[in-house]
N, C-alpha and C positions, 0 to 999 in steps of 0.2 A: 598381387592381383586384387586381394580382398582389399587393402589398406588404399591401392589404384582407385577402386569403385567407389568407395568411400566419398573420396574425396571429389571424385565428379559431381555427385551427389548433393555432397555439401554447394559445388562450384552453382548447381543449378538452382539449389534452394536461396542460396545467398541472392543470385542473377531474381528470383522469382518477387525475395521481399521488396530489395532494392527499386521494383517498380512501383512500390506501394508510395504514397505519400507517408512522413512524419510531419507532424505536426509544430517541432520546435527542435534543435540540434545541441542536446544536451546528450551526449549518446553512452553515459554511461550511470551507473547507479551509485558509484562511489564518487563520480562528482558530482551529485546529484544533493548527494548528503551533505558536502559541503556546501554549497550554493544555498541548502536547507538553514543552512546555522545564518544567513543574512536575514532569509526570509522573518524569521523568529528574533531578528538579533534583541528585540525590545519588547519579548510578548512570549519567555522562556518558561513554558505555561504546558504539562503535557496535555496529550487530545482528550485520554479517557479517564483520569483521575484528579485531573485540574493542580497536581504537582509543579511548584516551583522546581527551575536545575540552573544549575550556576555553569559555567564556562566549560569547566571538566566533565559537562554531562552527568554529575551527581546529581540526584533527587533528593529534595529536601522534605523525605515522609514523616516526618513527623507534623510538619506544621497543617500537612494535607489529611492524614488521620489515614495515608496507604501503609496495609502492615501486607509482608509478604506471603505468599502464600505456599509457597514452596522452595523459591529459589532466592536466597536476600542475597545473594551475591550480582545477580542480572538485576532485579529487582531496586536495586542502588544507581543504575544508572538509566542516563536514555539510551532507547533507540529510535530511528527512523522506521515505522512502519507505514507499509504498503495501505490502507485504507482499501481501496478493493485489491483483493493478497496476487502475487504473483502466479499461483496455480489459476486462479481466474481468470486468468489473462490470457495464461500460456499454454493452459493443457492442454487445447484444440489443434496448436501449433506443431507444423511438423517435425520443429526440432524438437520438441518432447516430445512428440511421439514414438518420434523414430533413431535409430542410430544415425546421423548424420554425419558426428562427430568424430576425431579420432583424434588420440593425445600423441605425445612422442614416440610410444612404443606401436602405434598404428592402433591400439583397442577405441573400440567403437564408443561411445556414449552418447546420451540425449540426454532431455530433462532442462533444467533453470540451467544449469551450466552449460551446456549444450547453445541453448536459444540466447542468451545472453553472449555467446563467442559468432557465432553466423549471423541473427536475423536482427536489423536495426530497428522493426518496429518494434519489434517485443523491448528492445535495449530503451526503444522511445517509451515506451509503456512503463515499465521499470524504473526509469528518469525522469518522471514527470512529475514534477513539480506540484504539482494542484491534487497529486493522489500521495505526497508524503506530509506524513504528521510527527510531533516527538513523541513516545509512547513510553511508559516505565515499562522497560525490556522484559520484565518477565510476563506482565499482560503481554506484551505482542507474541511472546512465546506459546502463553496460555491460547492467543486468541488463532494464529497459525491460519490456517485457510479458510475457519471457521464461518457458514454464513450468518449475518446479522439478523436479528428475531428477538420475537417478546419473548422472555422466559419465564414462566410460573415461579410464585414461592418465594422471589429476590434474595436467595441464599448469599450473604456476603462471606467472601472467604476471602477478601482483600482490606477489613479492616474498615473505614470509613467510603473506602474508594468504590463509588457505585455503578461498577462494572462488575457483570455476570458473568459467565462461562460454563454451559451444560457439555462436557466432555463426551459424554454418551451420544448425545445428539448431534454433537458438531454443531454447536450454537453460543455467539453472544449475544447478550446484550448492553448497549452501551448507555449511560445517561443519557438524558432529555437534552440536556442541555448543548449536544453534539449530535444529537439525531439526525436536524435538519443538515448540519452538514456534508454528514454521512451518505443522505441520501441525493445531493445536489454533485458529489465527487461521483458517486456511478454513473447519475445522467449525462455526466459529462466524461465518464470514461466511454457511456455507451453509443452518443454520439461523434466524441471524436474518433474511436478506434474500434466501433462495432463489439464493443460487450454486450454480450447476451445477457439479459436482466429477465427472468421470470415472471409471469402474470401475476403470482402471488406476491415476490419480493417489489413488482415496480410499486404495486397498490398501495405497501406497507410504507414504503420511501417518499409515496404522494401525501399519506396521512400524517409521517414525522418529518418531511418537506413545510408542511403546515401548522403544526405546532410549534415547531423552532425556524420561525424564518431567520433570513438573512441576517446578521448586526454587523455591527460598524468593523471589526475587529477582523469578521470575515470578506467584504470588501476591501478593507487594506490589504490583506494577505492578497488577494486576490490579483491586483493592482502588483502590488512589489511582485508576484510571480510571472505575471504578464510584459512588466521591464525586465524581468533577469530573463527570460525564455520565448517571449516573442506572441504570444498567447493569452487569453482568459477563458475565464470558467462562465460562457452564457448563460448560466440556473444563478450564477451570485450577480443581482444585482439591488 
């Protein structure tokens, strides 16, 4: 009866997103990262430390002056990370909120797992092309759901790599030279799919919006994501 309810449940949340619009049908996050390796095929350049990576997704730290900080194992390679992170996206969503979910043995679960198996827009959210970067994996580890912020002090614990990270506060901050980016991938998550962006956080994204405008490098990207996905980013032009 329980594992019955469940599943209605699910049947009705699924029926609920479904009427939502997405914006492009790329609907999952692991093709997402492949479709990623074109986008980049010529420009294998991470987002937050300006490391080269070769084929194999190795990072080439030394020539970039990234030293690890904890993990040299993650830290050797890329990953695909979320730029605004998936709990931002999803934790409103009722499949994280709720059990909606249930595996083979009928147990209930929510959370990214959860929302990522029922609800297509989060899957859109997730897959979206114009919110993935390559990142040296242990930053994206480091950086986790962390909001974006000035940090006092600029303690480097990455070696030449001038990304921050206050653990305490749940804070990065990322170089200049990606700021404007940064802050052009939330306007455009928060008008394509209603992210909620803070009076404090939009202010801070108008003033690093401004100091690193657009370049050439990010309208290409920009363009090649808009041919593989159907879509562009309005703030890149």
């Amino acid at each position: 009866m329980k594992r019955l309810l469940i599943s209605l449940v699910s049947l009705l949340a699924c029926q609920f997103v479904w009427a939502q619009d997405v914006p492009h049908s790329i609907t999952s996050f692991g093709k997402a990262k492949k479709l990623a390796v074109q986008v980049y095929k010529d420009q294998s350049t991470t987002f937050y430390c300006g490391c080269d990576y070769d084929r194999k997704k190795q990072v080439g730290a030394q020539a970039c002056g990234y030293e690890p900080r904890k993990n040299p194992k993650r830290g050797a390679r890329i990953e695909w990370e979320h730029v605004v992170p998936a709990h931002a996206f999803g934790h409103t969503r009722a499949c994280w909120r709720e059990a909606l979910c249930s595996n083979s043995k009928g147990e209930a679960y929510k959370g990214r797992r959860c929302c990522g198996k029922i609800d297509p827009v989060f899957k859109a959210m997730a897959a979206d092309l114009h919110n993935l970067v390559p990142a040296v994996g242990e930053l994206n580890g480091d950086r986790s759901n962390f909001t974006f912020s000035m940090i006092g002090g600029e303690a480097r614990e990455y070696g030449q790599c001038d990304f921050e990270v206050d653990f305490k506060l749940k804070r990065a901050e990322p170089r200049p030279a990606v700021r404007g980016d940064i802050a052009r991938t939330y306007f455009y998550m928060n008008q394509t799919y209603g992210l909620k962006i803070s009076r404090k956080q939009r202010k801070l994204f108008e003033i690093w919006s401004r100091q690193d405008p657009v370049d050439e490098w990010e309208r290409t990207r920009n363009l090649r994501i808009e041919n593989i996905q159907g879509n562009s980013n309005p703030f890149v032009n």
